[in-house]
BAVEXMI-99604 format. One record per residue: residue in three letters; residue number from 0; x, y, z of N, C-alpha, C in turn. Coordinates in pm, 1 decimal. Layout:
N
<rec><code>ala</code><pos>NUM</pos><n_u>X</n_u><n_v>Y</n_v><n_w>Z</n_w><ca_u>X</ca_u><ca_v>Y</ca_v><ca_w>Z</ca_w><c_u>X</c_u><c_v>Y</c_v><c_w>Z</c_w></rec>
...
END
This chain:
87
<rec><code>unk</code><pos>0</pos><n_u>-286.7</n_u><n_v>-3758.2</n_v><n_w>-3775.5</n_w><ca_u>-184.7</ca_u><ca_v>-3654.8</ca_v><ca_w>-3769.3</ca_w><c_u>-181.6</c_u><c_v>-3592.5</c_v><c_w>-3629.9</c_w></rec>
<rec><code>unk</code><pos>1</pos><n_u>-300.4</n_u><n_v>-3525.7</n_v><n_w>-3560.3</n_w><ca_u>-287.7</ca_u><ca_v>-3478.3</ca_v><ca_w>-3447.3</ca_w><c_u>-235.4</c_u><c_v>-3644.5</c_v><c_w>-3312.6</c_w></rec>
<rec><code>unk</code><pos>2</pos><n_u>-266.0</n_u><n_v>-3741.7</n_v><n_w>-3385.7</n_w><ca_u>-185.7</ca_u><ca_v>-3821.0</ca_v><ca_w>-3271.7</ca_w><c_u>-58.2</c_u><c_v>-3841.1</c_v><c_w>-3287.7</c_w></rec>
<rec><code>unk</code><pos>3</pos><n_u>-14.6</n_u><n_v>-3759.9</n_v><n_w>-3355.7</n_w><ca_u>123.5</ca_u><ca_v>-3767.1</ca_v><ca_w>-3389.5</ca_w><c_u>164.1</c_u><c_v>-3691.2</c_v><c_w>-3307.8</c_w></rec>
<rec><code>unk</code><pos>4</pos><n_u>147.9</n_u><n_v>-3590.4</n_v><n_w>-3334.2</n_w><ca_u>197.5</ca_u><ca_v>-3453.3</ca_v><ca_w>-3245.4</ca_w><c_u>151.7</c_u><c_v>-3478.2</c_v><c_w>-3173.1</c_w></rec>
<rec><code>unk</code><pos>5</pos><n_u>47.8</n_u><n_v>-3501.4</n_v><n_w>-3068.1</n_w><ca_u>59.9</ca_u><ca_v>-3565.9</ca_v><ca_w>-2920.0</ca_w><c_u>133.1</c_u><c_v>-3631.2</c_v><c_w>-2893.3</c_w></rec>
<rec><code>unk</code><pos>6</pos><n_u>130.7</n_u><n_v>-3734.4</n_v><n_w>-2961.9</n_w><ca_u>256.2</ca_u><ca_v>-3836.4</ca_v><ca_w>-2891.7</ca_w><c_u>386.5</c_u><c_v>-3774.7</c_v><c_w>-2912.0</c_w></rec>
<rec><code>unk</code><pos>7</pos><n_u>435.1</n_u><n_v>-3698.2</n_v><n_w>-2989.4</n_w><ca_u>554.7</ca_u><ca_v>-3650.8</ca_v><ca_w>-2954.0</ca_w><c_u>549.4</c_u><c_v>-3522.7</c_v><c_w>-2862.2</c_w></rec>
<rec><code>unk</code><pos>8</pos><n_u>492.2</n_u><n_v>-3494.1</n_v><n_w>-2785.2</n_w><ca_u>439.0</ca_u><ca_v>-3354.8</ca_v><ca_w>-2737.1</ca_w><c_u>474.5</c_u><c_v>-3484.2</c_v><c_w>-2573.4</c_w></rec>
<rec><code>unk</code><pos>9</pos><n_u>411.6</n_u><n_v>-3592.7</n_v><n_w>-2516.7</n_w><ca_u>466.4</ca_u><ca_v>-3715.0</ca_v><ca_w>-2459.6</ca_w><c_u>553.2</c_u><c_v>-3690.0</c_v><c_w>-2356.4</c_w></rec>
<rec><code>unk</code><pos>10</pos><n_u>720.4</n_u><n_v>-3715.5</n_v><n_w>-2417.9</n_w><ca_u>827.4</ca_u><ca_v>-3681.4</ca_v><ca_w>-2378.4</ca_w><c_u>833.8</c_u><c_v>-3572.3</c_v><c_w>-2246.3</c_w></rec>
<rec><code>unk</code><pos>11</pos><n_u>812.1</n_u><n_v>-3488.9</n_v><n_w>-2395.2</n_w><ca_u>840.1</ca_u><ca_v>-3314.3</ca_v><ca_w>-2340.3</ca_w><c_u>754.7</c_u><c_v>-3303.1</c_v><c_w>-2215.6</c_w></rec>
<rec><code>unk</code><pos>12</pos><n_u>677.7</n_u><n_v>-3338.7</n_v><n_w>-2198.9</n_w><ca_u>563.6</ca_u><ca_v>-3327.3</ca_v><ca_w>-2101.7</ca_w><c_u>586.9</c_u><c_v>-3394.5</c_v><c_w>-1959.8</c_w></rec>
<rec><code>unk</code><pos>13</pos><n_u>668.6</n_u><n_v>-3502.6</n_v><n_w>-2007.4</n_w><ca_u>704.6</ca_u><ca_v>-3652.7</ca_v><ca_w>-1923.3</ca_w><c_u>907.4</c_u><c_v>-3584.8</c_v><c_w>-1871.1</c_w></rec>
<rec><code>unk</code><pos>14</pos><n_u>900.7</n_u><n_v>-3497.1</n_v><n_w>-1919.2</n_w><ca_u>1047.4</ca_u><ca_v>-3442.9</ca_v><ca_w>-1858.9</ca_w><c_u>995.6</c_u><c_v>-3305.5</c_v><c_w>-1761.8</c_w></rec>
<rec><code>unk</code><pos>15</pos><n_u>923.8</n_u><n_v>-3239.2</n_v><n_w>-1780.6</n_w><ca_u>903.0</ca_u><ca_v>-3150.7</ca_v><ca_w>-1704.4</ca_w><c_u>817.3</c_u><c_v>-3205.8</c_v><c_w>-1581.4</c_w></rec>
<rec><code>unk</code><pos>16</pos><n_u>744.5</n_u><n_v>-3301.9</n_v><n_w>-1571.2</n_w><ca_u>659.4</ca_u><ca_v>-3320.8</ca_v><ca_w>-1420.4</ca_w><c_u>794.2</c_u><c_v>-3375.2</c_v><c_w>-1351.5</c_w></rec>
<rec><code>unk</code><pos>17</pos><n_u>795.9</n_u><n_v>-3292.4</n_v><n_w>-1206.4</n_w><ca_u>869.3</ca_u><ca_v>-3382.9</ca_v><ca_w>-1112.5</ca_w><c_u>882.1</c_u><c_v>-3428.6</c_v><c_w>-1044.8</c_w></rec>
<rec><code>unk</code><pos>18</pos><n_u>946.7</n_u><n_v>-3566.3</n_v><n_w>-1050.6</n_w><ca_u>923.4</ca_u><ca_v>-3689.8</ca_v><ca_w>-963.2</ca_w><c_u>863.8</c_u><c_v>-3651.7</c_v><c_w>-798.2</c_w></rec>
<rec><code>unk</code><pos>19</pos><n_u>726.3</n_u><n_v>-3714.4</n_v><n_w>-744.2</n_w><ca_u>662.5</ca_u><ca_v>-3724.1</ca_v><ca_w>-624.0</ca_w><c_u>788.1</c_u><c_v>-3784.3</c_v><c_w>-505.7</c_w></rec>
<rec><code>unk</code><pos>20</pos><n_u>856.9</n_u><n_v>-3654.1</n_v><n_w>-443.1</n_w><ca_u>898.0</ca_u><ca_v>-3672.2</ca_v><ca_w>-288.6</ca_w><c_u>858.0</c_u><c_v>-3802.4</c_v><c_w>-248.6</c_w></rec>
<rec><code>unk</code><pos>21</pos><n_u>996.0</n_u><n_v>-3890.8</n_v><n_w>-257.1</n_w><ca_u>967.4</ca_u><ca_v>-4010.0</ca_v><ca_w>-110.6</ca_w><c_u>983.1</c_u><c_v>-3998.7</c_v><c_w>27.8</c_w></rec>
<rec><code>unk</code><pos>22</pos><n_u>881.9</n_u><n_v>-3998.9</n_v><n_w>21.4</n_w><ca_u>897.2</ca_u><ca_v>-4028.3</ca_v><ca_w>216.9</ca_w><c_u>968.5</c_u><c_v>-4114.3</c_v><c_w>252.7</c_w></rec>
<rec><code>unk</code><pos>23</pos><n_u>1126.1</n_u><n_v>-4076.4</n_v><n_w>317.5</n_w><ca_u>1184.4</ca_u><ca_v>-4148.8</ca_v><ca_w>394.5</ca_w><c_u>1139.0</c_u><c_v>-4165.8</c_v><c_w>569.4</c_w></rec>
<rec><code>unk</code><pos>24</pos><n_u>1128.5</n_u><n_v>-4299.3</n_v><n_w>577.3</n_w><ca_u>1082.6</ca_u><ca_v>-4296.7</ca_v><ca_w>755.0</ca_w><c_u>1232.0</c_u><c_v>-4314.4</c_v><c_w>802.5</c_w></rec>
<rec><code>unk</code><pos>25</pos><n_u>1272.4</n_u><n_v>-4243.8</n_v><n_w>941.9</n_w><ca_u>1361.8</ca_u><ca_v>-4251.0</ca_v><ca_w>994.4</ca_w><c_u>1298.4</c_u><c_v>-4311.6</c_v><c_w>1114.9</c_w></rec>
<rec><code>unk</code><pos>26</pos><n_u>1403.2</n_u><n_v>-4467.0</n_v><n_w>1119.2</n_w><ca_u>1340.9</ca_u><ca_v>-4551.6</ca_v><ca_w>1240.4</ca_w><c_u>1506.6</c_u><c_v>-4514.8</c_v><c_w>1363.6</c_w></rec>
<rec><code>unk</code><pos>27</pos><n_u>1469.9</n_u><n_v>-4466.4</n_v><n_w>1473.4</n_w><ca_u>1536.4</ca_u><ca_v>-4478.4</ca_v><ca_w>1574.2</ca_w><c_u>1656.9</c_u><c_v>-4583.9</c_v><c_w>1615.5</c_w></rec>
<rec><code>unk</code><pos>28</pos><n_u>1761.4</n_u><n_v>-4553.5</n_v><n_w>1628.4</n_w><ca_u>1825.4</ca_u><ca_v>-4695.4</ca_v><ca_w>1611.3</ca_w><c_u>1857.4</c_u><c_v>-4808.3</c_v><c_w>1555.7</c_w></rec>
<rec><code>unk</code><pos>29</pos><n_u>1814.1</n_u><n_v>-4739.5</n_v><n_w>1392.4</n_w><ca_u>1863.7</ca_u><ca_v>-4817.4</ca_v><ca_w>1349.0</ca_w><c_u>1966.5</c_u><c_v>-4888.4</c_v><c_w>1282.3</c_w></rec>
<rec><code>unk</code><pos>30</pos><n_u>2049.7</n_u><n_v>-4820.0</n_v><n_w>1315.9</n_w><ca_u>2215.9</ca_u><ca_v>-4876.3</ca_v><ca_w>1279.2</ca_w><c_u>2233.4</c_u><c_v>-5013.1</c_v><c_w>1372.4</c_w></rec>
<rec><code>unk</code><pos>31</pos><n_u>2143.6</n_u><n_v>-4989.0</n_v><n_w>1467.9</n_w><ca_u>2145.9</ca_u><ca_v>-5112.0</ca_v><ca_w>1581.6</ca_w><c_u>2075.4</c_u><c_v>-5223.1</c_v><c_w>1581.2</c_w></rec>
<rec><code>unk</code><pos>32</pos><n_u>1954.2</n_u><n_v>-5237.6</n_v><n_w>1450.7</n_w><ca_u>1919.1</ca_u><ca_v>-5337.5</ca_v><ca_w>1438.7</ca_w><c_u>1962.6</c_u><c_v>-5432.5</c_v><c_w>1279.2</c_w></rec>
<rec><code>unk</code><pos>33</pos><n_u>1874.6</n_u><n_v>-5522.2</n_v><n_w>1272.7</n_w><ca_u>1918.4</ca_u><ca_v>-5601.9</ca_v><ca_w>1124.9</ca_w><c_u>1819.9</c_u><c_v>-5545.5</c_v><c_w>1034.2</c_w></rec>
<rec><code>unk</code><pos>34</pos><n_u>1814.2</n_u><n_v>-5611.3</n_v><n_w>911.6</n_w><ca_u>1738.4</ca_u><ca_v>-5584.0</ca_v><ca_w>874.0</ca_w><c_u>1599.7</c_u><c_v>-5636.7</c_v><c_w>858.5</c_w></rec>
<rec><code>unk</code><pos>35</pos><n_u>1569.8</n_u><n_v>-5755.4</n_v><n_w>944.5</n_w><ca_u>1468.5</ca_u><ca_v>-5809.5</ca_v><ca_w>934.6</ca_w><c_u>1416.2</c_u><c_v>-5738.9</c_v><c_w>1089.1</c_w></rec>
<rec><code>unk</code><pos>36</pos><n_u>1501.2</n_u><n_v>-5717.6</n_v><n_w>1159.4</n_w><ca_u>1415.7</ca_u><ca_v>-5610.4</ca_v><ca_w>1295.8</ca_w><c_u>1379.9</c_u><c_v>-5491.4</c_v><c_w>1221.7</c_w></rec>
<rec><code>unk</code><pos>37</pos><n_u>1416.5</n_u><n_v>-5407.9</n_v><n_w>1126.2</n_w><ca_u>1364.5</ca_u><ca_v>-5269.3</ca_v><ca_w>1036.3</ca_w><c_u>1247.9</c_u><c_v>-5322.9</c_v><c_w>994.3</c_w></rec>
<rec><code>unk</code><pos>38</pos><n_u>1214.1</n_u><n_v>-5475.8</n_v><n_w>942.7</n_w><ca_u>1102.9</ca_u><ca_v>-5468.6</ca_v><ca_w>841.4</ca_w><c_u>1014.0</c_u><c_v>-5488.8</c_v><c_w>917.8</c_w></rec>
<rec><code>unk</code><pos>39</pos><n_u>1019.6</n_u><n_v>-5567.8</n_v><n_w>1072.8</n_w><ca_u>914.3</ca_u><ca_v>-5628.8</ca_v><ca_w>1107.8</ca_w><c_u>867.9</c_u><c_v>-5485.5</c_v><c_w>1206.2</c_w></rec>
<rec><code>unk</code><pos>40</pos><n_u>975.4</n_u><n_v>-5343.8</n_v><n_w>1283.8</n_w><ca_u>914.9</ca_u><ca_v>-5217.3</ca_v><ca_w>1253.5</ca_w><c_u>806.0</c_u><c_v>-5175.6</c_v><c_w>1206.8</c_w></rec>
<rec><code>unk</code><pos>41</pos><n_u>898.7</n_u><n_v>-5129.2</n_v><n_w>1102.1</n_w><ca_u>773.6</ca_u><ca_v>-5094.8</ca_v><ca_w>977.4</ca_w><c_u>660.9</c_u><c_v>-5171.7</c_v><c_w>998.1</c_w></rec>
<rec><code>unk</code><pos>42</pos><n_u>621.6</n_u><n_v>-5315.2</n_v><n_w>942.5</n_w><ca_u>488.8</ca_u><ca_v>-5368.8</ca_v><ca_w>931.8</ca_w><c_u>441.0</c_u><c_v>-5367.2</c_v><c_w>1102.0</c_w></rec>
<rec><code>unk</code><pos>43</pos><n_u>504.4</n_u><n_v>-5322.8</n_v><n_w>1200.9</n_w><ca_u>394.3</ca_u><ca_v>-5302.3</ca_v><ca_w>1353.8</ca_w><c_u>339.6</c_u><c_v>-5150.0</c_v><c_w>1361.7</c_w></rec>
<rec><code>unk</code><pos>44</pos><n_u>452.5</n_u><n_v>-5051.7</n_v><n_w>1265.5</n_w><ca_u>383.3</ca_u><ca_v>-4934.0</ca_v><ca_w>1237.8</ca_w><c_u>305.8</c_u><c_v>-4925.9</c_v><c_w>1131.4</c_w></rec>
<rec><code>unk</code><pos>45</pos><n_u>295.8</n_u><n_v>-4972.9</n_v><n_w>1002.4</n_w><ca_u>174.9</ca_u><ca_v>-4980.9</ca_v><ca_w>955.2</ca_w><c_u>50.2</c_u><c_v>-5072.6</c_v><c_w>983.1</c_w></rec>
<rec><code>unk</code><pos>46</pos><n_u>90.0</n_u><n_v>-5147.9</n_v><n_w>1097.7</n_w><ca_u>-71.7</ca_u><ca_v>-5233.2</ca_v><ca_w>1149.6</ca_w><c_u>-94.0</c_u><c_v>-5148.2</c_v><c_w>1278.5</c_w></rec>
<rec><code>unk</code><pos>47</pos><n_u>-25.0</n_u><n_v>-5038.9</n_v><n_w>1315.0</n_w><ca_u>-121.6</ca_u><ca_v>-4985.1</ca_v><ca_w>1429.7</ca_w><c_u>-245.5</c_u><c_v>-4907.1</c_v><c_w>1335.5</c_w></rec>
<rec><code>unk</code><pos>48</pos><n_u>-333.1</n_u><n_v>-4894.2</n_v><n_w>1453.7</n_w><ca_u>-496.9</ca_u><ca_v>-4847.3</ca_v><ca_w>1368.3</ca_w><c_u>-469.0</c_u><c_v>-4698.8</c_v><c_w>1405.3</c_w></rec>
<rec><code>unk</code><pos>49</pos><n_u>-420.5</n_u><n_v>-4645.3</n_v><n_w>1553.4</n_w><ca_u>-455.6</ca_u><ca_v>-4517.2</ca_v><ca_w>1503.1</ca_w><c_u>-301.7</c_u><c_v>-4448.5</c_v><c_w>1521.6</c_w></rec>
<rec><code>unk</code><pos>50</pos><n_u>-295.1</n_u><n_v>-4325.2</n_v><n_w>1527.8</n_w><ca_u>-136.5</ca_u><ca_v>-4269.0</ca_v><ca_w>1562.0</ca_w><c_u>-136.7</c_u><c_v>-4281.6</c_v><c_w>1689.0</c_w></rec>
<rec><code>unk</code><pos>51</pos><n_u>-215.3</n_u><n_v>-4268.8</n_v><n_w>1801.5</n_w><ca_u>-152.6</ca_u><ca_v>-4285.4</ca_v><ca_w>1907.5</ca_w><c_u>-88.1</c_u><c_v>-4432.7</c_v><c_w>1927.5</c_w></rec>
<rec><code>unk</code><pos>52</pos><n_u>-173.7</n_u><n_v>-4505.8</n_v><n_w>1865.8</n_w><ca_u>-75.1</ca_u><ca_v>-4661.0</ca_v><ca_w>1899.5</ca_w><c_u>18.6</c_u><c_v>-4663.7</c_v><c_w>1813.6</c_w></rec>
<rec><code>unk</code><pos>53</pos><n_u>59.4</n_u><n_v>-4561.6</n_v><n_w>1733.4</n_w><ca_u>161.5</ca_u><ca_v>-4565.7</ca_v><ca_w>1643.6</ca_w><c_u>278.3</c_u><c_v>-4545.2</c_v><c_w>1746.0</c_w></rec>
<rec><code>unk</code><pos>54</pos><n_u>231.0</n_u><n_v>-4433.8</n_v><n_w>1821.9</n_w><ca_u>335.9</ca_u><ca_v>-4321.6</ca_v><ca_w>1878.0</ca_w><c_u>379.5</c_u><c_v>-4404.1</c_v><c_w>1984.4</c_w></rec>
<rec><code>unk</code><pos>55</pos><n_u>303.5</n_u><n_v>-4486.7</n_v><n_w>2079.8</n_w><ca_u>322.8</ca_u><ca_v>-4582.8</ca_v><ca_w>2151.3</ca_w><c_u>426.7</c_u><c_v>-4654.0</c_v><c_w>2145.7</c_w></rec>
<rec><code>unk</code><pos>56</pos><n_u>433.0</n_u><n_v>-4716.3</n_v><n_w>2027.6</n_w><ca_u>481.9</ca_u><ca_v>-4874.3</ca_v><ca_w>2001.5</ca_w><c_u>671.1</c_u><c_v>-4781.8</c_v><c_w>1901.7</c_w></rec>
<rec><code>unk</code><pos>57</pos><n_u>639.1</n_u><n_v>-4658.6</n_v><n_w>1897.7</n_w><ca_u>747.2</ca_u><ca_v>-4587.6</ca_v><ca_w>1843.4</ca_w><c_u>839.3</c_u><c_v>-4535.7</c_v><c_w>1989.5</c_w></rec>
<rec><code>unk</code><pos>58</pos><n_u>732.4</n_u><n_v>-4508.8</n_v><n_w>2099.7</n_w><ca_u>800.1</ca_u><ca_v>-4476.9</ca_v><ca_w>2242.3</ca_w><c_u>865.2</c_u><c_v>-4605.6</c_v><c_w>2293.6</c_w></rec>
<rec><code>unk</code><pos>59</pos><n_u>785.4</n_u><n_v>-4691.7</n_v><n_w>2238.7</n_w><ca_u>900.5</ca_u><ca_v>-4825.8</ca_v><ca_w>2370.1</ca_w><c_u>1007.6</c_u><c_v>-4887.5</c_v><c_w>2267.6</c_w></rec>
<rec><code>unk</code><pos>60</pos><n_u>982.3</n_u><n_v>-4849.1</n_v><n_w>2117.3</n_w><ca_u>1111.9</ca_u><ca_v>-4917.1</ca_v><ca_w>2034.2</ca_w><c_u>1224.0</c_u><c_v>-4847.0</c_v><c_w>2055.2</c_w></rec>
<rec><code>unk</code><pos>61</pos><n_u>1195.8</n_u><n_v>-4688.7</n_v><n_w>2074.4</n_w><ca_u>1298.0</ca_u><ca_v>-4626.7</ca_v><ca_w>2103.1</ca_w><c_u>1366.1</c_u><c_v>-4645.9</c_v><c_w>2251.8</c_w></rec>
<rec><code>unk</code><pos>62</pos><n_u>1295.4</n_u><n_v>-4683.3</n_v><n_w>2365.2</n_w><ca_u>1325.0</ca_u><ca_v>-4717.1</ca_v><ca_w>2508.7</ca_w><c_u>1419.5</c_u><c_v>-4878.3</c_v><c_w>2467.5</c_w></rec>
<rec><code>unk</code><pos>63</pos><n_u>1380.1</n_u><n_v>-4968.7</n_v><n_w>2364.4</n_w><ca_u>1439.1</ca_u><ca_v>-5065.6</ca_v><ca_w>2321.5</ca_w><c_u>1604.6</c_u><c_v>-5058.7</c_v><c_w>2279.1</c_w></rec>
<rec><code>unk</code><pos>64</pos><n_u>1551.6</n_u><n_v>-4931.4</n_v><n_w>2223.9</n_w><ca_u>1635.6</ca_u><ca_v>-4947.2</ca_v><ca_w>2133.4</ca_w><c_u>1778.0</c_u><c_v>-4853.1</c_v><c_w>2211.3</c_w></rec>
<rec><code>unk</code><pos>65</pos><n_u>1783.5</n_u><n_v>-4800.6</n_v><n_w>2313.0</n_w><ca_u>1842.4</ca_u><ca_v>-4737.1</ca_v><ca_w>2423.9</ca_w><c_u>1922.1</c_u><c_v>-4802.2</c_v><c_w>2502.9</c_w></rec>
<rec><code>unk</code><pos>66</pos><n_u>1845.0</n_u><n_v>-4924.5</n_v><n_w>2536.7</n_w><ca_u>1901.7</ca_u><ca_v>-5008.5</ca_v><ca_w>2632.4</ca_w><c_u>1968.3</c_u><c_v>-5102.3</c_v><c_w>2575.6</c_w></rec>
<rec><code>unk</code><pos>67</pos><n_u>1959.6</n_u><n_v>-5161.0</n_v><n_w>2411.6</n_w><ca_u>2063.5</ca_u><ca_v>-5202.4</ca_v><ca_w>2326.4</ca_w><c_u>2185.8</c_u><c_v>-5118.2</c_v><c_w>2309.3</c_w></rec>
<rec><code>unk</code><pos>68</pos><n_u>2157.7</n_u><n_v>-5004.3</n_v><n_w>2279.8</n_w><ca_u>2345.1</ca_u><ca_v>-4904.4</ca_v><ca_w>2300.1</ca_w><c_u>2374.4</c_u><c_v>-4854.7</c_v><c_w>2416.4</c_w></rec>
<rec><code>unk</code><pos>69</pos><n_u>2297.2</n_u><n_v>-4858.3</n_v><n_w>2552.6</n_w><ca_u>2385.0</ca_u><ca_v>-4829.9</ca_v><ca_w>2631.6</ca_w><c_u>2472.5</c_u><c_v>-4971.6</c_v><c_w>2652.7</c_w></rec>
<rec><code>unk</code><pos>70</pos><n_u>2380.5</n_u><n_v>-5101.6</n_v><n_w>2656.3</n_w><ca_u>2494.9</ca_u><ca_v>-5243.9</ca_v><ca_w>2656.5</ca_w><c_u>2574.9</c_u><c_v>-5213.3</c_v><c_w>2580.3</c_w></rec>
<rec><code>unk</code><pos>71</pos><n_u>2588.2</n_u><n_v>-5151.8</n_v><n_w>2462.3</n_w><ca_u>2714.8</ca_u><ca_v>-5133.3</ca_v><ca_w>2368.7</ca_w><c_u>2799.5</c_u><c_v>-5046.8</c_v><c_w>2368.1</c_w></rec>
<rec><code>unk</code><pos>72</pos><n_u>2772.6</n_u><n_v>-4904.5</n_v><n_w>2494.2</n_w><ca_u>2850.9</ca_u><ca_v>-4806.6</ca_v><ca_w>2480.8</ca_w><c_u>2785.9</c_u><c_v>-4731.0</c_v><c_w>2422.6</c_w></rec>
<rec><code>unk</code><pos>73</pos><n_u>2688.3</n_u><n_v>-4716.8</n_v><n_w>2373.4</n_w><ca_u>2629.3</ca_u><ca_v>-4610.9</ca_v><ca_w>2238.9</ca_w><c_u>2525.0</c_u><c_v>-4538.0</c_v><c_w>2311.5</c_w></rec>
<rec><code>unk</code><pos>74</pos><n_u>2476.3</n_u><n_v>-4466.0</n_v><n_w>2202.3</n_w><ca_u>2415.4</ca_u><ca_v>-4366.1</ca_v><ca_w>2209.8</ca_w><c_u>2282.2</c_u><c_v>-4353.5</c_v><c_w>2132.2</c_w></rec>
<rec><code>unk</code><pos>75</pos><n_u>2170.1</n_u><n_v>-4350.2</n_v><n_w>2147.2</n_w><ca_u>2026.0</ca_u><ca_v>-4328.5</ca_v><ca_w>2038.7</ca_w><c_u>1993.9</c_u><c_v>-4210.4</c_v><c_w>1998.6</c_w></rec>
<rec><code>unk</code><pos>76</pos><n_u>1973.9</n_u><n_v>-4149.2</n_v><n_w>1909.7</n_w><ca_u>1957.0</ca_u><ca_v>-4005.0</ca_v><ca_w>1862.6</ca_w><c_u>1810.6</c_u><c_v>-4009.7</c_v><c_w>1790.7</c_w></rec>
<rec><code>unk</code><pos>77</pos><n_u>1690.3</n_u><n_v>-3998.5</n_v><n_w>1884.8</n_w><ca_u>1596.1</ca_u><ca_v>-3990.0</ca_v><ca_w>1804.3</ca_w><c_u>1544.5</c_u><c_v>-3856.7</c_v><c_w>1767.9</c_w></rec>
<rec><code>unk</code><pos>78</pos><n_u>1560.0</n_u><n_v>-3880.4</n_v><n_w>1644.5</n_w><ca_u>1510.5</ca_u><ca_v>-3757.9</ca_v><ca_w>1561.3</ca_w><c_u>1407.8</c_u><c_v>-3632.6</c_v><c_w>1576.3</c_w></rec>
<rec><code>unk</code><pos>79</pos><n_u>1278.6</n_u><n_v>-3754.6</n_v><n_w>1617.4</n_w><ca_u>1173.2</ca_u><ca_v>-3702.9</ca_v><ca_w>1662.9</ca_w><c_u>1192.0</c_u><c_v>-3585.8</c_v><c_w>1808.6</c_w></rec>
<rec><code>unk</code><pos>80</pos><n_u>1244.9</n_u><n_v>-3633.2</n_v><n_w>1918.9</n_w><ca_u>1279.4</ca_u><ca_v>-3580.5</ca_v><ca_w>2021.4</ca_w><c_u>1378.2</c_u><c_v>-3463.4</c_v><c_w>1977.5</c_w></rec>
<rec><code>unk</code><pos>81</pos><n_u>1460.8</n_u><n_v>-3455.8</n_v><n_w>1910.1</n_w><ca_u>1525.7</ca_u><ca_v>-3340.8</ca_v><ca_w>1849.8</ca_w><c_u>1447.2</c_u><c_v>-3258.0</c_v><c_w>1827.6</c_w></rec>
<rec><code>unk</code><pos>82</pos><n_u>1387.7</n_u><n_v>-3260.6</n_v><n_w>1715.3</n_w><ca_u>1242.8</ca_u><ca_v>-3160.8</ca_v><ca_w>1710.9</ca_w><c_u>1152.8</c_u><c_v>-3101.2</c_v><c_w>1785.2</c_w></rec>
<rec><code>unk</code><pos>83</pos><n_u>1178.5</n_u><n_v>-3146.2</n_v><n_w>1894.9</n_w><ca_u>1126.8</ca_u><ca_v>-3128.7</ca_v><ca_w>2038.4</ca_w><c_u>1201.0</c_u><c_v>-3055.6</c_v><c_w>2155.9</c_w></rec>
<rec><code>unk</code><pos>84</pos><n_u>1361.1</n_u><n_v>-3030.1</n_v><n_w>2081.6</n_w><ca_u>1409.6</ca_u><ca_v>-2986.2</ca_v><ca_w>2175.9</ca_w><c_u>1471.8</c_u><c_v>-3105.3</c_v><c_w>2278.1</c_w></rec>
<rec><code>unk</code><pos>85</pos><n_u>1446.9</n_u><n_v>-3204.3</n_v><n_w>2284.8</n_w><ca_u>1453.4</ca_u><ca_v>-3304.2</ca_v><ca_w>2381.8</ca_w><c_u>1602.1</c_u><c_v>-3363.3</c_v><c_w>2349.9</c_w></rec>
<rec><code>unk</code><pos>86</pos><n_u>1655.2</n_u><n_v>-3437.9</n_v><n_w>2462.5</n_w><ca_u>1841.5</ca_u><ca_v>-3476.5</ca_v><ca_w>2425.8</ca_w><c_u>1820.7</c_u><c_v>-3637.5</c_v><c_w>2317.7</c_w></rec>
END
C-alpha cells in the first residue's frame, strides 16, 4: 500500500523539479563556418588540458574567423570581447 502512494506521489514530484540549465557555448563566427568546422571546434576545446590553452586556441579561431568575413564583407561579433567592453 505505501508503494502505492509513493509511486503516485512520482509524477507530482517529477513536475515540480526543474529542468538543469543547458549550457549553450557561443562559438565566434559561427554563421561563417559549416557544421563539421563547429564540431571539430568544440572537440579542440574540449581536448585543451587547461583554460589557458582553451583561451588560446579560442583567440586565433576568432583571428580566423575575422579574416574569413572581412574576405566576405562581414563582420565577427565576439561575444566574449563584448563583455569586455572590447569592439
Amino acid at each position: 500500500m505505501a508503494a502505492a502512494i509513493f509511486a503516485g506521489a512520482l509524477p507530482a514530484l517529477a513536475a515540480t523539479a526543474e529542468p538543469a540549465p543547458v549550457k549553450r557555448e557561443i562559438i565566434p563566427g559561427s554563421e561563417l563556418m559549416t557544421s563539421q568546422e563547429r564540431e571539430q571546434y568544440r572537440q579542440r576545446q574540449r581536448g585543451a588540458k587547461t583554460d589557458a590553452q582553451r583561451e588560446q586556441q579560442r583567440i586565433e579561431h576568432v583571428k580566423s574567423m575575422e579574416e574569413r568575413a572581412r574576405v566576405r564583407g562581414l563582420q565577427v561579433v565576439d561575444p566574449s570581447r563584448a563583455k569586455q567592453g572590447q569592439p
